[in-house]
C-alpha positions in Angstrom: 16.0 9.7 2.2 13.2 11.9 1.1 9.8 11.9 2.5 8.7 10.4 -1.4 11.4 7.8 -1.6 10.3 6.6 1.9 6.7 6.3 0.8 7.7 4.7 -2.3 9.9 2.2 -0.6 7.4 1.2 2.1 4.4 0.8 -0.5 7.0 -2.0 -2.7 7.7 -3.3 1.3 3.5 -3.1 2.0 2.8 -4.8 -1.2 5.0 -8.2 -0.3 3.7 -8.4 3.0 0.0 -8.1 1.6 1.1 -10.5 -1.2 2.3 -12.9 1.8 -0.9 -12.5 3.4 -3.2 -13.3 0.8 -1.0 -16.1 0.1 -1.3 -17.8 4.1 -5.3 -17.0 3.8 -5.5 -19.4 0.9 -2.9 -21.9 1.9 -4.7 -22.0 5.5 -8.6 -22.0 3.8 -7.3 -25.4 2.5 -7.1 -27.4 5.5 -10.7 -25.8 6.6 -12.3 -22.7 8.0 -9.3 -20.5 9.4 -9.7 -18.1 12.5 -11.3 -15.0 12.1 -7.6 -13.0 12.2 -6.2 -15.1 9.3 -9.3 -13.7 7.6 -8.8 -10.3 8.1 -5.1 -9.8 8.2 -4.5 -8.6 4.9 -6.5 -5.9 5.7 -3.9 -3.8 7.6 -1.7 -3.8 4.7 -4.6 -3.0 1.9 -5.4 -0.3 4.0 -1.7 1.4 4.2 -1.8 0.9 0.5 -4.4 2.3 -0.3 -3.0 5.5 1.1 0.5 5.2 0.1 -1.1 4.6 -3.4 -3.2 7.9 -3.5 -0.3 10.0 -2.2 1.6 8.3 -4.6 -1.2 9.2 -7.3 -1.6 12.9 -6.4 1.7 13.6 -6.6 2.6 14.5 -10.5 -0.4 17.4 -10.0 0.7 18.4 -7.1 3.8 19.5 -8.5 2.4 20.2 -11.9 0.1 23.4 -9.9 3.6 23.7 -7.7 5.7 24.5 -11.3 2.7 27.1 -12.8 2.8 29.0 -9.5 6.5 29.2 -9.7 6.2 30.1 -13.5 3.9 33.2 -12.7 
């Protein structure tokens, strides 16, 4: 697998486990104030999505300048 495919497949993979997370930090807030880690864990996973994300978002121009150096 490509180093782009891998990237892609881990942000779908971050984006349930962040989904999950979110989801657990409501169901817990029900029942009361929850512990200060189920308040920040989806952190971790916004994070690695954020950069998975931008890599993702940068990569059409990267390989739009890639094809006009190749062209001249």
């Amino acid at each position: 697998m490509t180093w782009s495919l891998w990237i892609r497949q881990s942000h779908r993979w971050l984006s349930i486990a962040f989904t999950l997370t979110v989801i657990a930090n409501f169901a817990v807030r029900i029942k009361g104030e929850p512990p200060l880690w189920v308040t920040y864990s989806p952190l971790p996973p916004l994070f690695l999505l954020l950069f998975s994300g931008l890599y993702m978002f940068v990569l059409p121009y990267a390989a739009g300048r890639r094809r006009k150096r190749e062209v001249s």
